[in-house]
matplotlib code that plots the C-alpha trace (Angstrom):
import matplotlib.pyplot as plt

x = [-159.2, -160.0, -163.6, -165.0, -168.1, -170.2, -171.6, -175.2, -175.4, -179.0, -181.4, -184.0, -181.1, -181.1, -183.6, -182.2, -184.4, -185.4, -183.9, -186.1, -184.3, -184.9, -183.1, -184.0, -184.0, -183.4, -186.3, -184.7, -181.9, -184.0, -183.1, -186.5, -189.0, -187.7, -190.4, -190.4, -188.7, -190.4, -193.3, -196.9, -198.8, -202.3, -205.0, -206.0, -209.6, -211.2, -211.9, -208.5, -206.7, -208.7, -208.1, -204.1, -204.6, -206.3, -203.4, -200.8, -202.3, -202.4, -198.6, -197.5, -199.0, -197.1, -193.8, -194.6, -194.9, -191.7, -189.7, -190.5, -188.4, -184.8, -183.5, -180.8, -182.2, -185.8, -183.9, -181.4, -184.5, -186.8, -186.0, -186.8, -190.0, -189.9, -189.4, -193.1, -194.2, -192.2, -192.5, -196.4, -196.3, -194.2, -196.0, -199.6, -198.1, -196.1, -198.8, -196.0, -198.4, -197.5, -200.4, -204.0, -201.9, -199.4, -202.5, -203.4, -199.4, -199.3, -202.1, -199.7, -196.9, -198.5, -199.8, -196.4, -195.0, -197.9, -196.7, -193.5, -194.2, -196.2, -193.3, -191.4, -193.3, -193.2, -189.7, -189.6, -187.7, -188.1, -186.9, -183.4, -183.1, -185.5, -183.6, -185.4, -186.3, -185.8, -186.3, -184.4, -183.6, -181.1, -181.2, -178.7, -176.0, -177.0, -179.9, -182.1, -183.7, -184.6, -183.5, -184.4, -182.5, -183.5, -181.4, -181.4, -180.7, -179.4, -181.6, -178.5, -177.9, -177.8, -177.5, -175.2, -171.7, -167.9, -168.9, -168.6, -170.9, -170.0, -172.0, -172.7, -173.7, -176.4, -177.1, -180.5, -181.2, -183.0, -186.2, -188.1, -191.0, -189.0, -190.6, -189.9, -193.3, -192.1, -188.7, -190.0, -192.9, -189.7, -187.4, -190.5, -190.9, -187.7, -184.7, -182.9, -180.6, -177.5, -178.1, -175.1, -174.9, -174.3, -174.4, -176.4, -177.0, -177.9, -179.8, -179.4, -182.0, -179.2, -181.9, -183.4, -182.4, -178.7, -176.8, -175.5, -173.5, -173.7, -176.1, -176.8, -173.1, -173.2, -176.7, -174.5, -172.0, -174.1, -176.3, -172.9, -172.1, -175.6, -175.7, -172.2, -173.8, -176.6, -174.6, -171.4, -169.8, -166.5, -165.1, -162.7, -165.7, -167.7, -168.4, -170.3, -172.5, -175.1, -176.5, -177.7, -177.4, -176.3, -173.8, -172.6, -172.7, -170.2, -167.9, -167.4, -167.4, -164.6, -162.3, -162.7, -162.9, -161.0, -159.5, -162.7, -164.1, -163.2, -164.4, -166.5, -169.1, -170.3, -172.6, -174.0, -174.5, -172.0, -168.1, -168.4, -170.1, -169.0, -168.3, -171.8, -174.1, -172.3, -173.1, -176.3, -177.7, -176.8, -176.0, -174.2, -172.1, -170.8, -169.1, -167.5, -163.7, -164.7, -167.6, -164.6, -162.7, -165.4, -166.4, -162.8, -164.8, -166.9, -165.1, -164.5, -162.2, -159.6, -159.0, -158.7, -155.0, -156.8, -158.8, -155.1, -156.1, -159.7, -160.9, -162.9, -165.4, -167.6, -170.5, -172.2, -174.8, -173.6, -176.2, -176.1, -175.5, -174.3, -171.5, -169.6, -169.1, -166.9, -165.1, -164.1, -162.8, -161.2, -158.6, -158.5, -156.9, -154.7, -153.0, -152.2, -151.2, -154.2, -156.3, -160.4, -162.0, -165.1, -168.0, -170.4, -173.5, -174.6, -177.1, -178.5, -179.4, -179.5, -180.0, -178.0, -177.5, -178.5, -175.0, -173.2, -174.8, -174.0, -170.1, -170.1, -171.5, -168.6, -166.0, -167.0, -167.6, -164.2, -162.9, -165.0, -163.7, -160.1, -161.5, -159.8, -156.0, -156.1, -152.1, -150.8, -146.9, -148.1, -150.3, -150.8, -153.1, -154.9, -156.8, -158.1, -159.8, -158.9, -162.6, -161.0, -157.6, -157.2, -155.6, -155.1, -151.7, -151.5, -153.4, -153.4, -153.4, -152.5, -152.3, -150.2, -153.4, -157.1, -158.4, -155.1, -154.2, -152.2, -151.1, -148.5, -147.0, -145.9, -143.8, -142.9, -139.6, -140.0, -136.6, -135.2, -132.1, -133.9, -137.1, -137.5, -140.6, -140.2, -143.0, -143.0, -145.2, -147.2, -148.9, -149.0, -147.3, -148.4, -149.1, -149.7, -148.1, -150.1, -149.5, -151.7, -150.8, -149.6, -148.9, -145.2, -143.5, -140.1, -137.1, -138.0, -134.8, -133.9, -135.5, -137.9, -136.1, -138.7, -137.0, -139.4, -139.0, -141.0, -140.6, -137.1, -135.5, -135.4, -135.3, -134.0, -135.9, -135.1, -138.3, -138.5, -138.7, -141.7, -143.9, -142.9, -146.9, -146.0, -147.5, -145.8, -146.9, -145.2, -146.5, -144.1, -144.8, -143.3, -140.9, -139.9, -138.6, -138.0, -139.4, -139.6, -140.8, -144.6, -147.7, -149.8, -150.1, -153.5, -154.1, -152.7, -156.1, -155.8, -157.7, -158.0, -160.3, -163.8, -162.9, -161.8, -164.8, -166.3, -169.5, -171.8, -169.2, -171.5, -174.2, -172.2, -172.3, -174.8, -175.9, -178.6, -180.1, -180.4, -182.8, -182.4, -185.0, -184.1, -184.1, -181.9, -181.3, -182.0, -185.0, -183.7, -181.4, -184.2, -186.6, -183.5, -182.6, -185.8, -187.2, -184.1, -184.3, -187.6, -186.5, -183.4, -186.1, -188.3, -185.5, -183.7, -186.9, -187.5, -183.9, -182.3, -185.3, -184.8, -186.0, -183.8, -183.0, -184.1, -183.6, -184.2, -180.9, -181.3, -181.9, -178.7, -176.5, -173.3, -174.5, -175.2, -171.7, -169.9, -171.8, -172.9, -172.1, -174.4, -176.1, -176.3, -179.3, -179.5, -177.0, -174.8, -177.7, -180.9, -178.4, -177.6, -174.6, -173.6, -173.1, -170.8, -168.3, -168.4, -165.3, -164.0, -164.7, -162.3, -165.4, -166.5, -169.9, -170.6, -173.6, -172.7, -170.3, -169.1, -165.8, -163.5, -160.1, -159.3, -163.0, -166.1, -169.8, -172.5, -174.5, -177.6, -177.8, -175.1, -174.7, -171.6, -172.6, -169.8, -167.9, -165.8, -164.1, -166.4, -164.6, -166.8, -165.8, -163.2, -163.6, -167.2, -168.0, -170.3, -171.7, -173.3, -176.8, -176.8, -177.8, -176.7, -175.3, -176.9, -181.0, -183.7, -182.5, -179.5, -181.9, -183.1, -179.8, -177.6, -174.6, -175.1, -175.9, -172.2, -171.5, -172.0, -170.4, -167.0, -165.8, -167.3, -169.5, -170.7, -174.5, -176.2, -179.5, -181.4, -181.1, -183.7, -182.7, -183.9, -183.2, -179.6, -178.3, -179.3, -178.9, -176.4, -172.4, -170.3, -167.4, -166.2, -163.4, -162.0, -159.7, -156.2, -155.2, -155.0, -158.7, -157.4, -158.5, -156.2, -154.6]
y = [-145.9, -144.4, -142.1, -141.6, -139.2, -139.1, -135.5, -135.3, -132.6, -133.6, -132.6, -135.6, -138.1, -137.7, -139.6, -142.7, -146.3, -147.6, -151.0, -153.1, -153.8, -154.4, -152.3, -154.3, -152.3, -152.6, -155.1, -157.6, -157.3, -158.9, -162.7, -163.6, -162.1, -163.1, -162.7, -165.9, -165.6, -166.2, -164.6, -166.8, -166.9, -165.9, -168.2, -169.4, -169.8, -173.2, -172.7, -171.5, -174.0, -176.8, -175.0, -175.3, -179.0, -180.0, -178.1, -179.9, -183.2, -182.7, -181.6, -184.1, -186.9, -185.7, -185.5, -189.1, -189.6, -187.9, -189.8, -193.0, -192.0, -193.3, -190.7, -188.0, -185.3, -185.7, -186.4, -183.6, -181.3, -182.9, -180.5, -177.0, -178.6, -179.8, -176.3, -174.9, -178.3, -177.5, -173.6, -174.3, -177.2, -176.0, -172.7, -174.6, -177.0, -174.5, -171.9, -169.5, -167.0, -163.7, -161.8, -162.7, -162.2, -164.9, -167.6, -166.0, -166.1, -169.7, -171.0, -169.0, -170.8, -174.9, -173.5, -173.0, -176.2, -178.2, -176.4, -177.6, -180.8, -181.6, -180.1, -182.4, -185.2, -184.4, -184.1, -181.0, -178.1, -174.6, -172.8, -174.4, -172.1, -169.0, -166.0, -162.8, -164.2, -167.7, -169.5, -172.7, -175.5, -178.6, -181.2, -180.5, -182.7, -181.7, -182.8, -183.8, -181.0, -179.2, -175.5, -172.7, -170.1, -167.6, -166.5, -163.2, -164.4, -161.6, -161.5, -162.3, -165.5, -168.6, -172.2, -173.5, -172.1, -171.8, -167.9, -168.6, -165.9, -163.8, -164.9, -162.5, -163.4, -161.3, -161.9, -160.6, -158.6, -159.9, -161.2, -162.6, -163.6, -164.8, -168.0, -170.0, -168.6, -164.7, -165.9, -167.3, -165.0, -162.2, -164.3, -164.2, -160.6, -158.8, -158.5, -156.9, -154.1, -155.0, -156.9, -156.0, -156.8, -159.7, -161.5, -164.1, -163.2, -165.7, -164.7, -167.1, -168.2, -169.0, -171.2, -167.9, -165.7, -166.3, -164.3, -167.1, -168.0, -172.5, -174.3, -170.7, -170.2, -174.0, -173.1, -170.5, -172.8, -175.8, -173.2, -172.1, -176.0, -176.1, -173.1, -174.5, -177.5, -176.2, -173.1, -172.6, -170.2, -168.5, -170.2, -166.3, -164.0, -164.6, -161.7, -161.4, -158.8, -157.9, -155.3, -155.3, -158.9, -159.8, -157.0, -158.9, -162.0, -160.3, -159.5, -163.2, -164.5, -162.2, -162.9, -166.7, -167.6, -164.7, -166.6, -167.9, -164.8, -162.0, -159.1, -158.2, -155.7, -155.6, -152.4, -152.0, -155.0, -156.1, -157.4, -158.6, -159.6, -157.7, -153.9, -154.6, -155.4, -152.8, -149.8, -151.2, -153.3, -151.2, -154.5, -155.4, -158.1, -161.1, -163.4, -166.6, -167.0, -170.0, -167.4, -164.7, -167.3, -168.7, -165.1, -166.0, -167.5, -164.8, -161.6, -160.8, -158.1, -161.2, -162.3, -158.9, -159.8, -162.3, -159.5, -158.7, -161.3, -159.7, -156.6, -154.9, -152.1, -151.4, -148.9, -147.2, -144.3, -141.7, -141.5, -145.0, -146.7, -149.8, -147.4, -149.0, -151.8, -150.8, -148.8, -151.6, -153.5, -149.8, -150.4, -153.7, -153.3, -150.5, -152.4, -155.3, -152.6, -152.0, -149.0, -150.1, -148.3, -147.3, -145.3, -143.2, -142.3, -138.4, -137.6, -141.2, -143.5, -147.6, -148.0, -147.3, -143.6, -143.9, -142.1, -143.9, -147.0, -146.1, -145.8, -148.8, -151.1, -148.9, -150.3, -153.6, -154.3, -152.9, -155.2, -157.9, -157.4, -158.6, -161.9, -163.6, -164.0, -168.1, -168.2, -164.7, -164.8, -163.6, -165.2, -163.9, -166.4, -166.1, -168.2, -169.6, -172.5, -175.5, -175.1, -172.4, -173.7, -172.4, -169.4, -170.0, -172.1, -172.9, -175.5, -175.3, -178.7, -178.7, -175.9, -175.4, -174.7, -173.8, -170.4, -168.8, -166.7, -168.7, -166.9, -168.1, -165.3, -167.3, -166.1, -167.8, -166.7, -166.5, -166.6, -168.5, -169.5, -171.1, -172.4, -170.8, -170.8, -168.1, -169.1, -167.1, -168.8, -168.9, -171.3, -173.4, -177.3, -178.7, -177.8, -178.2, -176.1, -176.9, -174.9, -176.8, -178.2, -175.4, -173.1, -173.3, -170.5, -171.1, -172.9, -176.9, -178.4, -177.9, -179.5, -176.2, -175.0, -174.5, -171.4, -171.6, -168.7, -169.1, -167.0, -165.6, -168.4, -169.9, -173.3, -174.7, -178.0, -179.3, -180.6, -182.4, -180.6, -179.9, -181.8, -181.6, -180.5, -177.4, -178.6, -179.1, -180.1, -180.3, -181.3, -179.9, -180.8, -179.9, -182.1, -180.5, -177.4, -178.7, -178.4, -182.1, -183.5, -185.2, -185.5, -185.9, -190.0, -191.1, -192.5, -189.6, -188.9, -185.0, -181.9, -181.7, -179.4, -180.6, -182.5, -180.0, -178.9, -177.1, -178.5, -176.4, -177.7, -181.4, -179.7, -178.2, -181.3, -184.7, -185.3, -187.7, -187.2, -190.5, -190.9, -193.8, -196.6, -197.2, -195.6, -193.6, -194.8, -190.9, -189.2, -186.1, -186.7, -188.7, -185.6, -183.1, -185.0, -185.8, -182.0, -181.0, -183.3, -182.0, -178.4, -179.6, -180.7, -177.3, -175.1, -176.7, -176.1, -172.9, -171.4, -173.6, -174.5, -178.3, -181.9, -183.0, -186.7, -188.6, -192.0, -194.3, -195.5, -199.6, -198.4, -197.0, -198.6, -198.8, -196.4, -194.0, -194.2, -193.8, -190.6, -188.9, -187.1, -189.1, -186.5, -189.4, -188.1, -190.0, -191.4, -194.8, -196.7, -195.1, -194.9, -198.2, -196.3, -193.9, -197.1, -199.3, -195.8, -194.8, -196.3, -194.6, -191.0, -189.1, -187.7, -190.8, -191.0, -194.0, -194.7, -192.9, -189.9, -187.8, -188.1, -185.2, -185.6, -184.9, -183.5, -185.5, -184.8, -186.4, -187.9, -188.1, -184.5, -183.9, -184.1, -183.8, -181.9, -182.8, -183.1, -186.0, -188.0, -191.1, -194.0, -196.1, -193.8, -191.1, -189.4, -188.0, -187.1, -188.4, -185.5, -185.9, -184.4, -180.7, -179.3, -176.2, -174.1, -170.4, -170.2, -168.2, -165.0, -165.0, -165.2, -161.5, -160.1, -161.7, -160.7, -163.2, -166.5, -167.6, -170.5, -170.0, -173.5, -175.2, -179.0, -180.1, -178.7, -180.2, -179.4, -179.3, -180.3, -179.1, -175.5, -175.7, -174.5, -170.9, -168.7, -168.6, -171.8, -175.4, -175.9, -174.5, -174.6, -175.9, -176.6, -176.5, -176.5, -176.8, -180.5, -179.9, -180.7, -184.8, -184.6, -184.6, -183.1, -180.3, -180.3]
z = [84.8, 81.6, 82.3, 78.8, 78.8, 76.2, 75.1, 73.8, 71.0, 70.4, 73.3, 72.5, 72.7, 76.5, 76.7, 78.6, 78.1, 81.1, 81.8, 85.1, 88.0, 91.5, 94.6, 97.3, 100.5, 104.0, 105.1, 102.6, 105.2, 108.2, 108.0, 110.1, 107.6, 104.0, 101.2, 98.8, 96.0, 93.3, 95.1, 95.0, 91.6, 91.1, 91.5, 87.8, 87.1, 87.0, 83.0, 82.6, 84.2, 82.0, 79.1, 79.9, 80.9, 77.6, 75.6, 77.9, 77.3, 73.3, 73.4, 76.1, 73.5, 70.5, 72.7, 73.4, 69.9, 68.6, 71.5, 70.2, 66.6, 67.0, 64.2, 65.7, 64.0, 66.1, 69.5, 69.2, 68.4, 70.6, 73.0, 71.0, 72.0, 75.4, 76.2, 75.7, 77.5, 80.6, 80.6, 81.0, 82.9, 85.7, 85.7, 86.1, 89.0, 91.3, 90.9, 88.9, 86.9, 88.2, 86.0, 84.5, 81.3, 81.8, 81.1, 77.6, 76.9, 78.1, 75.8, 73.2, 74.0, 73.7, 70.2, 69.4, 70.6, 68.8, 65.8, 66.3, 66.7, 64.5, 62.0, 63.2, 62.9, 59.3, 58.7, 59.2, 61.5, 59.6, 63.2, 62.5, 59.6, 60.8, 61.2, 63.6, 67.1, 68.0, 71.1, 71.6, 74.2, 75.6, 77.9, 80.9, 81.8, 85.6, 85.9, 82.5, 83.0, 79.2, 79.6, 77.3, 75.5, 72.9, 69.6, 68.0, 64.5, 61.9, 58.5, 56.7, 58.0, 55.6, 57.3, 54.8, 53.3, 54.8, 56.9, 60.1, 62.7, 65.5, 68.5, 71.4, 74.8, 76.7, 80.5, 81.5, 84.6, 87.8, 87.2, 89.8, 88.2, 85.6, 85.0, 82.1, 80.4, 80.7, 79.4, 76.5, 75.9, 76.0, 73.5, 71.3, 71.1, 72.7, 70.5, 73.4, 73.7, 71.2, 67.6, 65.8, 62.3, 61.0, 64.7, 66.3, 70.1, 72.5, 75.6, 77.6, 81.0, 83.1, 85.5, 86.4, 89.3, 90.2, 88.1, 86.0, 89.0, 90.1, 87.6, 86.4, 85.3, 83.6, 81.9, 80.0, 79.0, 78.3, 75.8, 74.1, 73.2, 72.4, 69.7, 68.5, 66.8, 65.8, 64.0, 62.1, 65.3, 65.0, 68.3, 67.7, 67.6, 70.6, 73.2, 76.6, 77.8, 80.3, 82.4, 85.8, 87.2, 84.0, 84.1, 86.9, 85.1, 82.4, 85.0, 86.2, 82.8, 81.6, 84.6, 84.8, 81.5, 79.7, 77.0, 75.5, 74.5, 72.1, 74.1, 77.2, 77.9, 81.2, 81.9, 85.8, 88.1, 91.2, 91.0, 94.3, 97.2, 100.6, 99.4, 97.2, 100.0, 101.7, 99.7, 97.5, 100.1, 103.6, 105.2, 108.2, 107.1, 109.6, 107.5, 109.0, 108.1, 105.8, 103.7, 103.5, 101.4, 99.7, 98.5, 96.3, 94.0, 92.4, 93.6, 90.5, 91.7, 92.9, 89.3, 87.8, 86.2, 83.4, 81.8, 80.8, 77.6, 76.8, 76.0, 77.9, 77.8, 80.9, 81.4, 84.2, 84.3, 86.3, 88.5, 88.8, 92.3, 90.7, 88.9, 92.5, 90.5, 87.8, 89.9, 92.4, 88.8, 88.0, 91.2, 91.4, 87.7, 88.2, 91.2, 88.3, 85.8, 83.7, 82.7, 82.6, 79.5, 81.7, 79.4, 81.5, 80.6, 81.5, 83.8, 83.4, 86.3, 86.1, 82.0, 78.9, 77.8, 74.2, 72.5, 74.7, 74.2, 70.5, 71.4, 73.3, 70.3, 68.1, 70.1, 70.5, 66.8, 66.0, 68.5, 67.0, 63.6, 64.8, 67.2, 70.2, 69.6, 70.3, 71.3, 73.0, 73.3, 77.4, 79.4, 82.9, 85.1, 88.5, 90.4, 94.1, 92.6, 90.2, 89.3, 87.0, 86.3, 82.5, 80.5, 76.8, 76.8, 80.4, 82.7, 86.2, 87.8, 91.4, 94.2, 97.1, 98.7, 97.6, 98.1, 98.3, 96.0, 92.3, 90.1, 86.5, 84.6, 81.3, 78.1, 75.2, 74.1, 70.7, 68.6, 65.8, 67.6, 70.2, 72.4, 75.6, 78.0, 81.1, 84.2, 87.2, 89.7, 93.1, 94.7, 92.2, 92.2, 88.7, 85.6, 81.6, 78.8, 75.0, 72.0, 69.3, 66.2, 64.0, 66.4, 67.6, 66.8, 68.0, 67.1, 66.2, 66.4, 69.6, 72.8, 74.6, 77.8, 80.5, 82.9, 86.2, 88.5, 92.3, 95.2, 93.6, 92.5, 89.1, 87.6, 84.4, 82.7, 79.6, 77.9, 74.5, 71.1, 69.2, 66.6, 63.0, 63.2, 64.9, 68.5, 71.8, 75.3, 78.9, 82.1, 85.2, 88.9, 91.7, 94.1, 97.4, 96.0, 92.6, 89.3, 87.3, 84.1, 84.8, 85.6, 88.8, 89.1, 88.5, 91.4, 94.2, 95.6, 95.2, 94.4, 90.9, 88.2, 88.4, 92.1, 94.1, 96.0, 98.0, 98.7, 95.8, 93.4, 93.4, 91.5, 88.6, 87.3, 86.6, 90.6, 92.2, 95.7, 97.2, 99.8, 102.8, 103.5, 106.4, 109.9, 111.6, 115.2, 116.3, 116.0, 115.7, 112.9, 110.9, 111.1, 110.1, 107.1, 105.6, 106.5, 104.7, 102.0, 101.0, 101.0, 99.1, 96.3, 96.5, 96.6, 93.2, 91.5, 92.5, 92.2, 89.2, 87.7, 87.5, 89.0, 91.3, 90.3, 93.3, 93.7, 97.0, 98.4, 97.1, 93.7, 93.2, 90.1, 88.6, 86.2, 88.7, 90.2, 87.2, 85.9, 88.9, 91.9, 94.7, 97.6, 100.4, 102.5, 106.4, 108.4, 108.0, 109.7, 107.6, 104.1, 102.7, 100.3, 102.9, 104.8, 102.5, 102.4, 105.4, 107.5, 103.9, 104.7, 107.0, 108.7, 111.3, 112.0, 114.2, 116.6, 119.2, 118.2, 114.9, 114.9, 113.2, 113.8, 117.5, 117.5, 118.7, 118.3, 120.0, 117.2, 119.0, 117.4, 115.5, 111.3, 109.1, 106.0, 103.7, 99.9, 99.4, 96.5, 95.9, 97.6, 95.0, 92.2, 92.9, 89.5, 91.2, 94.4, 97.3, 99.4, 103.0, 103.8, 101.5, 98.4, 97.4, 100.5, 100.2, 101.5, 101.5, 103.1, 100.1, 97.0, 97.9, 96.6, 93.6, 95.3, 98.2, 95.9, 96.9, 98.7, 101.7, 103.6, 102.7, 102.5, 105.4, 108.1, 111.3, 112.4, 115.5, 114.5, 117.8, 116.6, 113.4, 110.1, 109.1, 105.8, 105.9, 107.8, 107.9, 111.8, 114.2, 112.2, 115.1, 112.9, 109.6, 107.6, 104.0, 103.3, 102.5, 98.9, 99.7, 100.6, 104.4, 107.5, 108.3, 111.5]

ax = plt.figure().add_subplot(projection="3d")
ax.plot(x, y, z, "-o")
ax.set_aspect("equal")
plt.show()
């Protein structure tokens, strides 16, 4: 690891800004007396509150208005509105104002959106062209939520012309009050703490307090797409940063999606979740076998070989505890062969040193100035998850097995005389090689020979030759031992990107709770799953800032099977859809006994919590009885806000759910890659 130290020559430039965070100590440690997080609002006077309901009303009615105008302009802006609506809304309703302040900032914030609106009544959208401080919104694909973002816009933006911008990436730190109202009241008035020249930055919410991990982690990426059709964005100059949480949000960015970005910048925060607690959090840590794999999926130190494609440049005060985190990413990239540029701030605690700061932004822009290479020659790919099956060239689509370690170590042989690919894999059994139109850079007149090397032996397949357009693409899976042309079929129920579980993985995407009209034939297991139902609903709004999409078993459609990912509340006698699959699920769960392979449970008492391909639709999937998987007790420290349960859990509902499980676990397990139980 590369330790730069920055000298300060001048004696005032030692001053270091202070940058909010939260060290949660050893009471948030004691899962039987969690604090809520967010924490209860103030009361807000009766005078107050009218005030806020009269400038709801007035907004709500020109929304109302602007949604009857078919034009795509209105609709596709209609939500840089909705955002003040909601932001008050939602603060007003859950009792959400943290400070007497808030109310004055509130009234602020529905003057803007009547401003808005009212713009755009009149053909009119001058924010689209604004440069300085912009907030911003969408409409989520996860649940139709509107979610807002805010834009640093540089002065020397124009909205028309061939330049193309550098956008920048900044994750916030944790917030807890956070509320849409103090994010937006910040995005009005907070440039942040990098604006480099000639670069819009996006700050985005990232559905609040999760460290742009779950929904959080799709908020970012949905507000990317979002930015990219509203502005002319150099998909080759884009960069992530963050500090604190969002330092730690940088970290997972980089390592899973490394060949999107042009450079990194993670400064602070955690790379992981078990040495973290450990050290910041003095916790004892008990982790089931299943959580130890899980932890796979944001330990960012497990993926450190694909920041081998970005730069990166990470910073830590010196006094800093969360310094720990760079230097877990320092050895977890020497063991792959590469030296982290780590910049420390002197004598500094949990902020930016201001020289330092300085050389950090140096670096970056220089980096900046060259963008993302879109094809490297080398590509060198790990992964536990098809969730994140991507590096540049090379698509992962099938494992040997999930949440072992895959990795693909791929070369294109670049030479004149002829094509040549070299792939030295693990763990993996299919995948997709695409260089795009343009981009070939070997020989074209010979077919590509595809050399596949796996546990020391090596493979020869001949593919075809490439495009007179310069593009070429093979899909290789494996048979037995050998490597053949082709893809998976279509219809080999297997775990594929986007359907590969575990449970969490239904609400990354569109998903609809449906709640049973009928009645369970056991008391108990009527009262569990409409108790936890109803905290399913509170605890999406309160953590990923959203309404849950509820709709009453019988009211299901077609529609609603082909787009999304059905939560199946009940049991096969109270759910009228859980019924129709269920002699389709390789969980049984008949009237008397939940059935798991050689494994019975009485079912008087006993709940299978489960992810599953939709027998009705098995491009989505049907989940049993949970929302996300991490409670109460995990939303007092970022690093715990991992999933916490894998493909299938069985409850015993007689112990009650507390702030870290949802009864008493009696078994669980992950499916094997056919969606199986495992032996």
């Amino acid at each position: 690891m590369r330790l730069i130290w920055i000298p300060v020559f001048v004696a005032v430039w030692c001053f270091a800004s202070f940058v909010p965070a939260v060290a949660d100590g050893p009471a948030d440690n004691q899962a039987e007396k969690v604090r809520p997080i967010p924490p209860a609002g103030i009361e807000v006077p009766e005078e107050e509150r009218d005030d806020l309901e009269d400038g709801l009303k007035k907004l709500k009615a020109s929304i109302d208005d602007l949604a009857q105008k078919k034009d795509a302009r209105t609709q596709e802006l209609l939500p840089d509105v909705l955002i003040y609506h909601k932001a008050v809304n939602d603060a007003l309703t859950y009792r959400e104002f943290f400070k007497p302040q808030e109310i004055n900032t509130a009234k602020s914030l529905l003057n803007d959106g009547l401003a808005r609106a009212e713009q755009l009544k009149r053909g009119e959208a001058p924010w689209t062209t604004a440069t300085g401080l912009v907030p911003r919104g969408y409409v989520s694909k996860i649940d139709g939520s509107v979610q807002p973002y805010g834009l640093v816009v540089p002065e020397s933006f124009t909205p028309t012309g061939p330049h193309r911008w550098r956008l920048d990436l900044w994750f916030h730190g944790r917030g807890e009050v956070l509320s849409e109202v103090n994010f937006l009241e910040d995005r009005r008035k907070n440039k942040g703490q990098f604006t480099p020249t000639d670069t819009i930055v996006l700050h985005p919410y990232g559905r609040y307090c999760n460290a742009n991990k779950l929904a959080g982690e799709i908020d970012s990426l949905e507000a990317i797409e979002s930015v990219k059709r509203r502005y002319r964005i150099d998909d080759d100059r884009i960069a992530v940063r963050g500090f604190s949480m969002g330092g730690a949000a940088c970290w997972q960015f980089a390592v899973h999606y490394a060949d999107r970005w042009a450079a990194a910048a993670p400064g602070a925060g955690f790379s992981e979740t078990p040495n973290f607690l450990k050290v910041f959090q003095s916790e004892t840590l008990e982790p089931t076998w299943y959580e130890q794999k899980l932890w796979h999926m944001y330990d960012c130190t497990d993926w450190a070989a694909n920041l081998a494609q970005l730069p990166i440049v990470a910073y830590s005060g010196d006094k800093d505890r969360q310094k720990q985190t760079a230097d877990m990413m320092a050895t977890a990239l020497k063991a792959e062969g590469i030296e982290l540029t780590h910049l420390i701030g002197p004598d500094t605690a949990h902020s930016y040193h201001p020289i330092t700061k300085l050389e950090i932004d140096r670096r970056i822009d220089s980096i900046m100035s060259l963008g993302r290479n879109p094809l490297p020659l080398d590509v060198r790919f790990t992964t536990y998850t098809l969730r994140y099956n991507r590096m540049n060239w090379v698509t992962v689509d099938a494992l040997g097995e999930h949440w072992e370690k895959a990795s693909v170590r791929a070369s294109i042989q670049a030479n004149p005389l002829n094509a040549e690919i070299v792939l030295d894999l693990a763990n993996v059994e299919a995948l997709t090689l695409t260089i795009p139109s343009g981009h070939v850079q070997f020989n074209t007149d010979l077919p590509v020979k595809v050399l596949v090397t796996e546990g020391g032996q090596q493979q020869s397949v001949e593919t075809r030759k490439a495009g007179s357009d310069r593009s070429w693409q093979v899909s290789l899976r494996k048979h037995g031992t050998t490597w053949k042309l082709g893809s998976r079929p279509t219809d080999d129920l297997r775990k594929r990107h986007g359907l590969q579980g575990p449970i969490d993985d239904a609400f990354l995407d569109s998903f609809v709770f449906v709640r049973p009209t009928g009645k369970s034939s056991h008391e108990a297991i009527e009262k569990w799953t409409q108790s936890e139902l109803s905290h399913a609903i509170v605890h999406w709004r309160q953590q990923f800032r959203g309404q849950a999409r509820v709709k009453d078993d019988t009211a299901i459609t077609d529609a609603d099977i082909a787009n999304s990912n059905l939560v199946l509340w009940g049991d096969p006698t109270s759910n009228a859809v859980l019924k129709k699959i269920a002699d389709k699920l390789p969980i049984r769960w008949g009237e008397t006994e939940v059935v798991v392979g050689n494994r019975k449970f009485p079912a008087e008492h006993h709940a299978p919590l489960a992810i599953y391909p939709n027998p009705l639709n098995p491009n989505r999937y049907v989940v049993l009885n949970s929302s996300f998987t991490y409670r109460e007790y995990d939303y007092l420290n970022n690093a715990r806000q991992v999933p916490k349960l894998p493909d299938w859990a069985i409850v015993d509902v007689r112990t009650p759910p507390n702030s870290r499980f949802p009864g008493k676990v009696v078994d669980a397990d992950f499916f094997d890659e056919h969606w199986q139980l495992k032996p």
